[in-house]
Every structure is written in C-alpha cells, then in structure tokens.
C-alpha positions, 0 to 999 in steps of 0.5 A, spaced: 468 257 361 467 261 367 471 259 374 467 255 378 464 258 385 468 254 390 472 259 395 476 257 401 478 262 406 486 264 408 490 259 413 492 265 418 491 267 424 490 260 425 484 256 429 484 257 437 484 250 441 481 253 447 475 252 450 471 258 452 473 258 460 480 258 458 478 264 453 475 267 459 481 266 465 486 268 459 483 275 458 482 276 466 489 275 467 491 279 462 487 285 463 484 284 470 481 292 471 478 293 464 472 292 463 468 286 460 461 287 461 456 293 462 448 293 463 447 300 462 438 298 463 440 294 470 447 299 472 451 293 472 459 294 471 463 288 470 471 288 470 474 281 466 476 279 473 469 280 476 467 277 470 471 270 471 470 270 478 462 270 478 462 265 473 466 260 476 462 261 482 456 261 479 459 254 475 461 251 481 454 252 484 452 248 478 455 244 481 453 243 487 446 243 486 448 236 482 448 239 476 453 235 471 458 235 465 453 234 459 448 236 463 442 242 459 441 249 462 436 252 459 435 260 459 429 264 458 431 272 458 431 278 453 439 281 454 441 281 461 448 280 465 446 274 467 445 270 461 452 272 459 454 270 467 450 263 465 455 263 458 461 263 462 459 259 468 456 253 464 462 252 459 467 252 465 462 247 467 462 242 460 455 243 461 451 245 455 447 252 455 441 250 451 437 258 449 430 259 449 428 264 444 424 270 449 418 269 444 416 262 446 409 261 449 407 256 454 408 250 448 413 251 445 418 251 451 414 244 453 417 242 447 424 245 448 424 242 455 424 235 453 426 235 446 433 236 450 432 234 457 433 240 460 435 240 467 435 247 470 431 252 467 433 259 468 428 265 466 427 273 467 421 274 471 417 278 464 420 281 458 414 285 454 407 282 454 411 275 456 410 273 463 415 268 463 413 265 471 406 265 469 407 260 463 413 256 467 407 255 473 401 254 468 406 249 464 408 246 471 403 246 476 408 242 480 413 248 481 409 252 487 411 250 493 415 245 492 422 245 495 429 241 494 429 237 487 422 239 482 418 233 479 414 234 473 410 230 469 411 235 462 419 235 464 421 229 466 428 231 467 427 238 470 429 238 477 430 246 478 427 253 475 431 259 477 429 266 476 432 273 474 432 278 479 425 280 483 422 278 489 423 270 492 417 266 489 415 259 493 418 253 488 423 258 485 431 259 486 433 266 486 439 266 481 443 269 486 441 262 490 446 259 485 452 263 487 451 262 494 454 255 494 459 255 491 465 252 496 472 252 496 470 244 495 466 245 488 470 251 485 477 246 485 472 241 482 470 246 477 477 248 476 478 240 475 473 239 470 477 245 465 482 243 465 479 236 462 474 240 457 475 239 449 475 244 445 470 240 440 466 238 446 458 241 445 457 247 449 450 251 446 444 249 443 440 253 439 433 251 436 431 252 428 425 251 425 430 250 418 425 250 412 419 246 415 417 242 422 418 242 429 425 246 431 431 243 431 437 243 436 443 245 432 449 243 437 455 247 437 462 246 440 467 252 443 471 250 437 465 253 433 462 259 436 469 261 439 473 261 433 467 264 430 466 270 434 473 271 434 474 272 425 468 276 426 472 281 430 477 280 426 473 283 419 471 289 423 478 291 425 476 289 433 481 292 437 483 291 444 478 296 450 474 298 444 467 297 446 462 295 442 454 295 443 450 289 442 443 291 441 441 284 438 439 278 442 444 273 447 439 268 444 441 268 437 448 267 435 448 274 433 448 276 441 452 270 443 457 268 438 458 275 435 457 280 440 460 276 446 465 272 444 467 277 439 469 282 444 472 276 449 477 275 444 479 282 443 478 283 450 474 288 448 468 291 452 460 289 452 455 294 452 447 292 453 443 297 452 436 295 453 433 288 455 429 288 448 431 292 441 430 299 443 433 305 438 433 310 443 437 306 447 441 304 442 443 311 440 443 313 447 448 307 450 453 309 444 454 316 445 454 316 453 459 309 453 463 311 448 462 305 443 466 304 438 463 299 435 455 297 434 452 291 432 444 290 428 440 287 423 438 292 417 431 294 421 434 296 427 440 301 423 433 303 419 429 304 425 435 308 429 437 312 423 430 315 423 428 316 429 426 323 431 432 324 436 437 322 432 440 328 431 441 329 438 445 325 439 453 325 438 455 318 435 462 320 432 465 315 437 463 310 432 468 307 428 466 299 426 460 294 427 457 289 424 449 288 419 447 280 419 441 277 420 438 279 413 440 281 406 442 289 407 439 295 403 444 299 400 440 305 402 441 303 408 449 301 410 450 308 406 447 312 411 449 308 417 458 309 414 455 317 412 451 319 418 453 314 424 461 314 422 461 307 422 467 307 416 468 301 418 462 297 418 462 289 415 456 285 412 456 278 415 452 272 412 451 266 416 446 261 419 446 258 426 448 251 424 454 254 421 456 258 428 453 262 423 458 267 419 460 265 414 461 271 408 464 276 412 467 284 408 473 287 412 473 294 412 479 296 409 475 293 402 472 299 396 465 302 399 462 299 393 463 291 395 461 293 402 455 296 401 453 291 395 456 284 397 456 280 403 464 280 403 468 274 401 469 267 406 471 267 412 478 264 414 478 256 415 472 256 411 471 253 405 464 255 400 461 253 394 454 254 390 450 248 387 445 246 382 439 242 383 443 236 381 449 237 386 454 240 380 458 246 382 456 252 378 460 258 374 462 263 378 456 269 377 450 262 377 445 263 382 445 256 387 445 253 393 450 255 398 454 250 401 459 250 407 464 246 410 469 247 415 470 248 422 463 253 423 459 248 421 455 245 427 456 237 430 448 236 428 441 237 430 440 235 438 438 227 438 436 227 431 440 223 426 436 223 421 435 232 420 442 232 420 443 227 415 439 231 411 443 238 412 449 235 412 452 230 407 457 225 406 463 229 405 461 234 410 458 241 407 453 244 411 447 245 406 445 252 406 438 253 403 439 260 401 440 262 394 447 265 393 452 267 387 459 269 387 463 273 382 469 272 379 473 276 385 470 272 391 465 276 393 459 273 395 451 276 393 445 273 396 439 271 392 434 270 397 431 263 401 430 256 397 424 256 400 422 264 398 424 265 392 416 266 387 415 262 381 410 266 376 408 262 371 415 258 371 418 265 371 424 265 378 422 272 382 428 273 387 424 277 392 431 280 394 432 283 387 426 286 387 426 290 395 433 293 393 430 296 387 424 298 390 429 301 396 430 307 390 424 310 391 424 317 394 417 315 399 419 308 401 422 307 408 422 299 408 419 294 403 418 286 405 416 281 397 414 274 398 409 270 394 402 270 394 397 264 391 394 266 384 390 262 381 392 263 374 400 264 374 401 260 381 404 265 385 404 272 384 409 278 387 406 282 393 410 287 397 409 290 404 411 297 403 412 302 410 412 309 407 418 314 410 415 318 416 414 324 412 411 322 406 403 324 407 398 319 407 395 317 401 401 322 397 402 314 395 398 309 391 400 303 390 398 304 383 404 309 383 410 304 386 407 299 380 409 305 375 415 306 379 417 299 376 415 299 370 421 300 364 424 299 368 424 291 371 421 285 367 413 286 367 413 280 371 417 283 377 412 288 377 409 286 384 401 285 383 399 287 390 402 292 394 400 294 401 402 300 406 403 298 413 406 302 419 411 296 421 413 288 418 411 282 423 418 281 426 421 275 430 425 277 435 432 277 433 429 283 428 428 278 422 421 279 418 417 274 419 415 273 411 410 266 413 406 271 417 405 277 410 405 270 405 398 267 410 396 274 412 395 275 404 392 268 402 387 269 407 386 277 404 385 275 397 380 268 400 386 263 396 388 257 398 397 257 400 400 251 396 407 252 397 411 250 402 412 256 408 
C-alpha cells in the first residue's frame, strides 16, 4: 500500500513571537537608512525609520481620535503608501485592520461595515470606474457636513470616514488629519499598548465569500500572517536590500502577507508600481528600481510576457519572486525563468483562512518540480488529503486538502457556526481544493470541490484540461468550467483567448476540438468553446469562473443546477 498523503513541514527556522509592531521597530533599528517602501505612481520613498515613525504617529492619532485596542479600521484603496502606513500603525495600535476589497459597491461595503462594526473608515478618493466618495455619501448621507463623531443609520458603529489624498471634503478627514494628533501623550500611550500586545492577538480581516453565501471575515493574528510572510521569503531565497515588486493588491494576502510582510522581515525594499495591475508599470518599475524579486498570479506574468514592449525593457536585475493565486501554466513559469531571469521563482499555494501559503517550491529545487507542482509544505505546517469520508488517501489520490498548523485562521469574524464548518475538532483547516501529493512531498493541484465537471458521472478536473489546451501553438489563455446539459448534467466549455498574432478566424473551435482528440478521454473533449479578448477577473487577477459558467447557461437558454 502506498504512503499515505499526510506531510509535516521542517521545525527550523523556528516561529517568530513578535507582533508586527515589534517586526517593524526591530528593522528600523537595525537598518534605519534603507529604504522599506516606494510609491513609484505617488513618488513616495520611505526609509525603515520613516516608515516606523509615520506609523506610530498615525497609530497614536488613532488613538486620540478615541480610537481603541480591538476596535475595526476599515481601508477602502487600490495600492497605495497609505494603506501599508494603515498596516503598520493600526498593529502597534492592537486594533484590527479590517480590507475592503476595491471592487465593492455601495451594498457590499454596507455589509462589511456592519458585519464587523467598523469604527473608522479610510478610502481612496476613486480607483478606475469606482468613486469611492460617491458611494460612502450615497451610502451615508449623514457624512456631508457633519462635523466631530459620524452617526449613521447604515453603520451604527462608524464614527469617522478618512480620505486618501485630494482636496478637503466637508464631513470627511484628510488621512493627513490622523497624523497631525499625534501628542507626546498619546505616542507613550501607544508605545504602552505594544509592548502588552500578544503575538496571538487578531490584527486583519479578510473577507471570503468561501463556496456559498454571504462573505465571511476570516480573523488573522500577528502570529499567522507575520510567520507566513516571512517562510514565504524564506522559499524564495529573500535577501536582506533586495527589492521586491508587488503588483498584486494590499487587500488580499498576496499584497499584504506576502508582499509587505515578507519584505519587513527581510528587510528588504517594497516597491508598488501602479495603484491597480498595469504591465507596463510592472515591466517599468522592475527595470528602473532594480528589482530583484517580482510578485503576481498567472495572468499578470502572461499579460507582461506578452506585452508589445516587453522587449524594451531590461529585467536581468531579476532573479526570484513568487506565482500564487491560481494553478500556474507550465507554459508560463518556463517563460518567466527564460526571458525574465526569475531563476529563482516559487510557486505558492494557499487561501486566505491559512494566512494563506501553504505549499510553497524553493528555488534551488529541479525546474521540472517548480514549473509542474506546487512544492511541498511549509515549515511548521502539517497537510493531509481526505476522501469523502474523512479517510486520508494513498499518496498520488485526488481529495480534499486539509491544514493544520500555525497559518490556520482564528475563525470567521462573529460566526461560530462557519467556523465550525471549515474547522474541525482537532484543528484542520478544510480547504475545498482538490489536491494530490506524490510520493516525495510535492503537492499538485487538482481543481476547487466546487469546480470540478461531472459528465455523466464522469469526474472532469477543469485544471487538467487547461494545461493540456496550454500546448496548443494559437492559444494564449484558457479558462474550463462546467456548463448545464441536458443529457449528461454537465458539459466541458473552454474560453479561449488566441496569442495576439493568431489571425482572426485562422482558429475554429472545431479546430481546438480536434487538437484533443486521441489525445485526452473523448469526454474531456470541451463540447463548447468560445474565443474571447479577456476572462472576467476579480481584483486580485482570479478568473472570475461563476461569471463564464451563468454567462453560458443563459447563452445556451439552460437552467445551472449546480452550485456556483
């Protein structure tokens, strides 16, 4: 009988007991004059030193503004100085930073305001299409005009909204406002709070939607996404004044956890390079500040590689960086190591309720293991892969992925009972993707519970069928799901986007269906496939699949049985 799929990750380096604030003023001491943060869209440098003292005057003017340990500080914003000076400031605070994705509307941050009782909202003035002052006042009229604490009948527990930059706005703080009241008084206040903070306390929320229902606040502490940020760096060979390019958002633990924190306990430099994913910034940013490291899911390397000026554009000062977010064509990290000098890149696996990484590669493993696995468990971290049934499974066996460990999250914001259901008895974390582990450790990702196709009883992993479709010479970017079908439950449909010097209509899909055939399961063989210039997208660079799955259904006039 095979190994089972259980896997526990190496005891050392051991786990830091530190708080974030502590992180921070350890690495200010240590390299006051190198530089922890640049803006390069808002022309903003930022030694460690700076960095520390900003945050804890924008921690004691928190504070002053009656602001309290535990209490919920929402941010609103695309990437922005100001919401890593937030990160900092409200952890040496012990108040809990809560992140509002930049893609809400009006609704939705009605429902994170109160799910979480936030006390101070801070947002951007607009990012894109979203005015984010437009929506706060439509939301809540009671903001124009007010003046001292805000009352309002949709956020009880609101008392101030801030704004990130632009001109002063009746009813609203300038975020500058925060800072100016900071007093001697309230910084030795602050400093008092520190030194009394746990390393286990809550520090962020992040809001999941899971597999169905309302979003759900998943409560991480110092200890969770500290620890997490560092072994992160640690895989990708992360060296003290590297700089490292983080175009994914701070909203998600990507930014945050990984990006910010990786590089705070490194001391290493974090470079943003737009306010939102834009690859000619990117390409930009890494050339001109000298990265060394670049971070992004799989459709922002594909949309640099293939930019018309990529050319241009030195990148040899790479050398590492980190894929996550969603399974990684092999296509794809092969590029990135040959023609953006990322030797060192790592794939990473995790979700937010696990702080989030997971399974990470190192950089000094076989190319072949980093461009077709997801590495194997991080330290401190224990795995395993279950049946249906709660049985662990033979090593190579398809299941559901569990984790236990320091990584895993306190629990959903106020919600015992989704807690329950995510986290069992003895601690694991259950997962809902769709796993394997070899014989050697490495983990491979199958799909999402929820994702995978069943066609007259037939299991289809839509992740398998990507990667193949990958091979095809026209085929830039594929995206599977299941679709309704009368006869057989469900049916395969891929979205297609074509290689940028494929001619229109030099491609069928007729032609994709005969690229598969002999060569896959005759059920495997997509029956419907539509090219298009670009996949619905979250914010975080995600394919947004429930968006392709309901725009099919109501296309072929079929009723969608399955849960999303």
């Amino acid at each position: 009988m095979s190994t089972l799929s259980v896997v526990t990750g190496a005891r050392e380096p051991p786990l830091k007991t530190e708080t974030l604030g502590q992180s921070l003023e350890a690495a200010a001491r240590a390299s006051p004059d190198l530089e922890a943060l640049v803006s390069v869209h808002q022309s903003v440098r930022l030694t460690y030193a700076e960095l520390n003292q900003r945050a804890d005057r924008i921690g004691a003017g928190l504070l002053a503004m009656g602001v309290q340990r535990g209490d919920r500080v929402g941010i609103w914003s695309p990437n922005k100085v100001e919401w890593a000076l937030l990160q900092f400031a409200t952890a040496k605070a012990g108040m809990i930073l809560v992140n509002i994705n930049p893609a809400y509307r009006a609704s939705e941050l009605e429902y994170t305001l109160k799910k979480v009782e936030i006390r101070v909202l801070v947002a951007a003035e607009r990012y894109k299409t979203s005015d984010y002052i437009a929506m706060t006042e439509s939301l809540l009229p009671e903001v124009a005009g007010h003046t001292g604490e805000l009352h309002a009948a949709k956020a009880p527990h609101l008392r101030y909204v801030v704004k990130i930059g632009g001109d002063p706005r009746p009813g609203w703080l300038r975020f500058d406002d925060i800072e100016a009241q900071a007093t001697p008084e309230r910084l030795k206040e602050l400093a008092a709070i520190g030194r009394n903070l746990d390393c286990h306390d809550a520090i962020n929320i992040q809001f999941t939607s899971g597999t169905t229902g309302l979003p759900k606040g998943a409560t991480l502490s110092h200890s969770n996404i500290l620890n997490n940020g560092f072994f992160v760096g640690e895989c990708m060979g992360l060296r003290k004044g590297d700089r490292v390019c983080i175009p994914v958002p701070l909203y998600h633990c990507f930014g945050m956890v990984m990006g910010n924190l990786g590089c705070l306990t490194h001391q290493a430099t974090i470079v943003y390079p737009s306010d939102g994913f834009d690859p000619l910034a990117v390409l930009r940013a890494v050339q001109d500040e000298h990265c060394n490291a670049l971070y992004g899911v799989p459709t922002m390397f594909i949309a640099e590689l293939n930019h018309p000026e990529f050319a241009n554009f030195d990148l040899t000062c790479l050398r590492t960086g980190c894929m996550a977010g969603s399974p990684c064509p092999v296509s794809t990290m092969t590029q990135v190591i040959e023609k953006m000098h990322m030797t060192g890149v790592t794939n990473a696996y995790g979700m937010t309720e696990t702080s989030p990484v997971s399974f990470q590669s190192g950089t000094d493993e076989r190319l072949e293991d980093r461009v077709s696995t997801i590495g194997r468990v991080q330290p401190h971290l224990q795995c395993k892969v279950i049946d249906a049934y709660g049985n662990v499974v033979p090593r190579g066996t398809p299941g559901e992925l569990c984790t236990k460990g320091y990584s895993v999250m306190l629990g959903y914001w106020n919600d015992e009972e989704k807690t329950r259901e995510v986290i069992d008895a003895d601690g694991w974390m259950h997962t809902g993707d769709i796993i394997s582990i070899d014989e050697r450790g490495y983990g491979n990702v199958v799909g999402r519970i929820k994702d995978v196709v069943i066609r007259a009883g037939e299991n289809i992993y839509p992740r398998e069928i990507e990667e193949f479709l990958y091979q095809h010479p026209a085929v830039r970017d594929v995206a599977a799901v299941g679709v309704p079908d009368d006869k057989f439950g469900e049916e395969l449909c891929v979205w297609v986007i074509l290689k940028s010097d494929v001619q229109p209509g030099s491609i069928t899909p007729e032609a994709i269906q005969e690229f598969c055939r002999g060569k896959i399961a005759h059920y495997k063989i997509p029956r419907h496939v539509r090219f298009v210039a670009e996949f619905p997208m979250t914010v975080s660079g995600k394919v947004r699949k429930v968006d392709i799955r309901q725009r099919m259904a109501a296309e072929l006039g079929l009723t969608w049985q399955k849960t999303a």
